[in-house]
C-alpha positions as MATLAB code, in Angstrom:
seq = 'XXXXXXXXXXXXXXXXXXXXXXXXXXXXXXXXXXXXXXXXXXXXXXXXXXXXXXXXXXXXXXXXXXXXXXXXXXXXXXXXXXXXXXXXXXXXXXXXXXXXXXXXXXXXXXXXXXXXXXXXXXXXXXXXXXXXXXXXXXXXXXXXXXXXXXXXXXXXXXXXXXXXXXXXXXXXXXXXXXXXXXXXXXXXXXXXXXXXXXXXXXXXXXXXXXXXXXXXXXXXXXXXXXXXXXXXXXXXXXXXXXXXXXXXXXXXXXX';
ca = [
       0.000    0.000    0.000;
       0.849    3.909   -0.636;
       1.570    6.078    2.070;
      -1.442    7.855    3.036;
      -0.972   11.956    2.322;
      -2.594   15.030    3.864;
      -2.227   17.393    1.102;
      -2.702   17.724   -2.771;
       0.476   17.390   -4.975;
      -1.430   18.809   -8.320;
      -0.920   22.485   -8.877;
      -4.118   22.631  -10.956;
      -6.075   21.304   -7.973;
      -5.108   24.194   -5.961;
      -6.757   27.309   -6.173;
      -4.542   30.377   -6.800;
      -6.228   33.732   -6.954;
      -3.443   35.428   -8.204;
      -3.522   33.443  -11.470;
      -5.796   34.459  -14.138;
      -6.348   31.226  -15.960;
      -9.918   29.357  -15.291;
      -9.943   27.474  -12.382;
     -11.859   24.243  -12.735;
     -15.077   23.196  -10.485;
     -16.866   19.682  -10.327;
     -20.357   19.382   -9.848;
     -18.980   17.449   -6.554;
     -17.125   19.977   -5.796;
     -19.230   22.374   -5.885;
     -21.980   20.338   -3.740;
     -18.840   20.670   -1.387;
     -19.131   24.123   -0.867;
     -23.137   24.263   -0.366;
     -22.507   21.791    2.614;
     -19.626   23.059    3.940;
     -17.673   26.324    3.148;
     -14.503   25.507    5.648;
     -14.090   21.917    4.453;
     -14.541   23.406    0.599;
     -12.046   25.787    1.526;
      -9.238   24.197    2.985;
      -9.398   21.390    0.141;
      -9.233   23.423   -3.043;
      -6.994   26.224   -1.396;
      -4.935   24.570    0.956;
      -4.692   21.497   -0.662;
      -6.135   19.497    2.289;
      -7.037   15.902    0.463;
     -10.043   14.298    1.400;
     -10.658   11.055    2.339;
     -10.700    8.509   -0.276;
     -13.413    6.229   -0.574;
     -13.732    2.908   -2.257;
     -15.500    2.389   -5.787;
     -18.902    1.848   -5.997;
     -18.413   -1.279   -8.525;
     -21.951   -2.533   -8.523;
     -23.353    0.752   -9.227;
     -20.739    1.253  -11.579;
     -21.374   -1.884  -13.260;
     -25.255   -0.653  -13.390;
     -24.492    2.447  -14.911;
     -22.352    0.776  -17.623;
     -24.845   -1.657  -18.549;
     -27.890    0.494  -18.522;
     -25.543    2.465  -21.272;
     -24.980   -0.113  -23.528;
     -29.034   -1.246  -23.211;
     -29.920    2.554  -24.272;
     -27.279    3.224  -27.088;
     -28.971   -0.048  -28.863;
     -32.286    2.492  -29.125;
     -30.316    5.351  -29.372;
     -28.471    3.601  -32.705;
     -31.737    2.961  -33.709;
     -33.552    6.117  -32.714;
     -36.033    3.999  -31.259;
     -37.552    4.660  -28.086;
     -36.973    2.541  -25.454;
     -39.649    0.165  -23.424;
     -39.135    2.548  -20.288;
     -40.854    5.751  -22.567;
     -43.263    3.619  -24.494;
     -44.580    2.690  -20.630;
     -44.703    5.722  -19.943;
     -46.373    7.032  -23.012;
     -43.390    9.617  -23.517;
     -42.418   10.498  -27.243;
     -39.106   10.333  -26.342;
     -35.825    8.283  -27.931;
     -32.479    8.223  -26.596;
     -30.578   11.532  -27.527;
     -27.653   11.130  -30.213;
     -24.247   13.160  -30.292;
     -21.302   12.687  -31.717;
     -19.657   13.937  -27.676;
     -22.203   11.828  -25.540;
     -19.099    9.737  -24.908;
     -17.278   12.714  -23.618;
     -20.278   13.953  -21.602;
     -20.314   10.832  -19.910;
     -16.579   11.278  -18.555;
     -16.176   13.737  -16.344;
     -12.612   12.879  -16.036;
     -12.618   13.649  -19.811;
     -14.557   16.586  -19.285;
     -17.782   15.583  -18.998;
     -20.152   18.916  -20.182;
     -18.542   22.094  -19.340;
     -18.620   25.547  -19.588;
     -16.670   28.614  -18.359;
     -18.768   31.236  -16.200;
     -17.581   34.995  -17.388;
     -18.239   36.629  -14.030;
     -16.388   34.314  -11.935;
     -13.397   32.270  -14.132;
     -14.764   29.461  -13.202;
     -15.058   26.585  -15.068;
     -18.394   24.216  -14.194;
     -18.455   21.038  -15.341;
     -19.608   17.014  -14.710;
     -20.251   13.699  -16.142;
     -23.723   12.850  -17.322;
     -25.333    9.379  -17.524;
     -27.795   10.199  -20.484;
     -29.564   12.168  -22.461;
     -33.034   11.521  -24.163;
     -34.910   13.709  -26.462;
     -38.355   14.858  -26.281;
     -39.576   14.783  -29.866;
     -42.764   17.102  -29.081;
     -41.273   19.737  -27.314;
     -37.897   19.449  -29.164;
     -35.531   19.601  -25.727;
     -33.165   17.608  -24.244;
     -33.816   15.686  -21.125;
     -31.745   15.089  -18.434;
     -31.469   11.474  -16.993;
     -29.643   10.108  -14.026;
     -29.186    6.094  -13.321;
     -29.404    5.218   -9.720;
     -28.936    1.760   -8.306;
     -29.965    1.190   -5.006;
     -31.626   -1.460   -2.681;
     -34.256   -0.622   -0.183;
     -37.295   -3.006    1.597;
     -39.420    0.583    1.057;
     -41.377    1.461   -2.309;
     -39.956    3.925   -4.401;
     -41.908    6.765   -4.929;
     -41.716   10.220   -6.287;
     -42.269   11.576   -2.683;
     -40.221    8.791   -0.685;
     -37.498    9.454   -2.928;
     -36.977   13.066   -3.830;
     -38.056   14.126   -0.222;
     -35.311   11.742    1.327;
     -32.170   13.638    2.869;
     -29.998   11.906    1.309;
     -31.433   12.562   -2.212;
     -31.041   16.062   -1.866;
     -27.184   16.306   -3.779;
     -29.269   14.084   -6.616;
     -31.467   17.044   -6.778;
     -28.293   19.410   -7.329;
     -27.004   17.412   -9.062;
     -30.055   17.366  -12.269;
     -30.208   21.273  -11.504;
     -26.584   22.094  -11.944;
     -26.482   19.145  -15.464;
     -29.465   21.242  -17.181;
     -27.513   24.783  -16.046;
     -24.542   23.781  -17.882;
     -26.293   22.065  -20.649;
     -27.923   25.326  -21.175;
     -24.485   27.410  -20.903;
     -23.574   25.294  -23.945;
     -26.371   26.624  -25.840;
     -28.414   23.458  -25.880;
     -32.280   23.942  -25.234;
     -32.550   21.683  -22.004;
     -36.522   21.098  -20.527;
     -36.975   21.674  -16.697;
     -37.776   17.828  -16.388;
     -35.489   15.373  -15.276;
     -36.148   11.934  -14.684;
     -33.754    9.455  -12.288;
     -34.036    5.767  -13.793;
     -34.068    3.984  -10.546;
     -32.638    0.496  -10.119;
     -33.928   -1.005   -6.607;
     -32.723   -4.408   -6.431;
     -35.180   -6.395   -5.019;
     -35.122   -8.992   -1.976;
     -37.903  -10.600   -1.689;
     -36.245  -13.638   -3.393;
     -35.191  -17.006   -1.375;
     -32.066  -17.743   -2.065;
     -29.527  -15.644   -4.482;
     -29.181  -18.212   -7.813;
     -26.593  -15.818   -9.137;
     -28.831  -12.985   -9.773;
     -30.512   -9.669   -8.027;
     -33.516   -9.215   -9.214;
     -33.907   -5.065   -9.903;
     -37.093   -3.343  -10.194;
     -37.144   -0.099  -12.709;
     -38.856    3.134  -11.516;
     -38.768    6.151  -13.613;
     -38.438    9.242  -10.896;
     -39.530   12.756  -12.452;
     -38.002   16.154  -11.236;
     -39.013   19.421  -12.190;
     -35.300   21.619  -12.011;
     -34.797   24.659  -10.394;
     -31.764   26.638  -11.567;
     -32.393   30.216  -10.329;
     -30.079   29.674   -7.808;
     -26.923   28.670   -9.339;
     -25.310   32.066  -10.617;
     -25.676   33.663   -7.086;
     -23.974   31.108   -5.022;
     -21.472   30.407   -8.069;
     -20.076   34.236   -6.701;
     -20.543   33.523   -3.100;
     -18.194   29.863   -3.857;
     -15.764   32.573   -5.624;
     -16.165   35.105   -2.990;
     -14.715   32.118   -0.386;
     -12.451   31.050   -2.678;
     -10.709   34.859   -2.611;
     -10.558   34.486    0.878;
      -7.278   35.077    3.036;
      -8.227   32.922    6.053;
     -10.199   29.817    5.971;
     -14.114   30.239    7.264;
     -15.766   29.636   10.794;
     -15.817   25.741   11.247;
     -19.993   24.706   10.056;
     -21.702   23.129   13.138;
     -23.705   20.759   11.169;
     -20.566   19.571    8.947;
     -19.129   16.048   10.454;
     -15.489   16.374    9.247;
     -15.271   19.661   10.732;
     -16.107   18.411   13.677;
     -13.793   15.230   13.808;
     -10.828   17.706   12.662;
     -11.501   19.726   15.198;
     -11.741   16.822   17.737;
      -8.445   15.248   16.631;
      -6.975   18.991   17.465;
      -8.154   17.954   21.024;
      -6.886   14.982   21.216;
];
């Protein structure tokens, strides 16, 4: 195994706000700084690395098979059994950069906000197109496992769900920045596998549930100069009393 380290090694990691070139801001990241503005701060200017967390590889592995069952409709430009449930005049939206979009290590979409230098940017799952109103939609794959029902309610209104709610909001504001006419609804393909089975036989069982969202993006441009505003600070912020790794840094201090 590595050594473990406490601090970031790449330069372009590191914000520098004596520099003039873009600095670059995940979708992640930027959740970071809506939960916590100490934490944010002392990661992307101080360098303090977070903790590392190991892949989610059956997610993953539901992600990249749900993308290979929609490009076969997308090659097509067929819709697929998920929007002819639903009634939706929808197929699976084709581009020659989807690939790109996908990656955010690649990219993903991205675009550079004027007023702050900032460039925004994130890896999408997928894109569909609504063939009546002529937009894109937004779509986000979520695996997951729960005894509950999914619902629209259970599932949007559950704490936990509210970074996937950021998360659609921020995807349409950048797919918008690149001059693509997004609608405000977003759906998350839900993947619950099921348990009600007897004995494993090699296989989870996963029930589909198509999970609408209406965006809201009003709020993005304002805290985009607030997140700059921190970033341009001299001194770190006031430790957040709701955020947990403020609290366990500032319990190992005590120690």
């Amino acid at each position: 195994m590595k050594d473990a380290v406490s601090f970031r090694t790449r330069k372009t990691s590191i914000y520098d706000k004596k520099s003039n070139t873009p600095f670059k801001i995940s979708r992640s990241k930027f959740f970071n700084f809506l939960s916590c503005k100490r934490c944010f701060y002392l990661d992307r200017v101080k360098g303090l690395k977070e903790l590392s967390s190991p892949p989610y590889t059956l997610n993953n592995t539901v992600d990249e098979l749900l993308k290979k069952e929609f490009d076969q409709y997308r090659k097509k430009q067929k819709p697929h059994p998920i929007m002819v449930k639903h009634n939706y005049n929808f197929v699976p939206f084709q581009h020659n950069d989807l690939d790109k979009w996908r990656n955010s290590l690649k990219g993903g979409i991205s675009y550079l906000d004027k007023k702050t230098n900032l460039i925004i940017y994130g890896g999408i799952d997928d894109l569909w197109f609504d063939l009546n109103e002529k937009k894109l939609i937004v779509v986000d794959y979520k695996a997951q496992s729960t005894n509950y029902p999914v619902t629209v309610s259970s599932y949007l209104d559950a704490e936990w769900h509210q970074s996937y709610k950021f998360q659609m909001d921020i995807y349409v504001h950048i797919l918008r920045k690149m001059n693509f006419s997004v609608s405000d609804r977003t759906f998350f393909y839900v993947c619950n596998g099921e348990k009600t089975s007897d004995k494993f036989d090699n296989k989870i069982v996963f029930k589909t549930t198509l999970i609408p969202y209406r965006v809201d993006t009003s709020w993005i441009e304002e805290k985009l100069i607030k997140m700059k505003n921190v970033l341009n600070l001299d001194k770190p912020p006031e430790i957040e009393k709701t955020c947990e790794k403020c609290a366990y840094l500032e319990g190992g201090k005590k120690l």
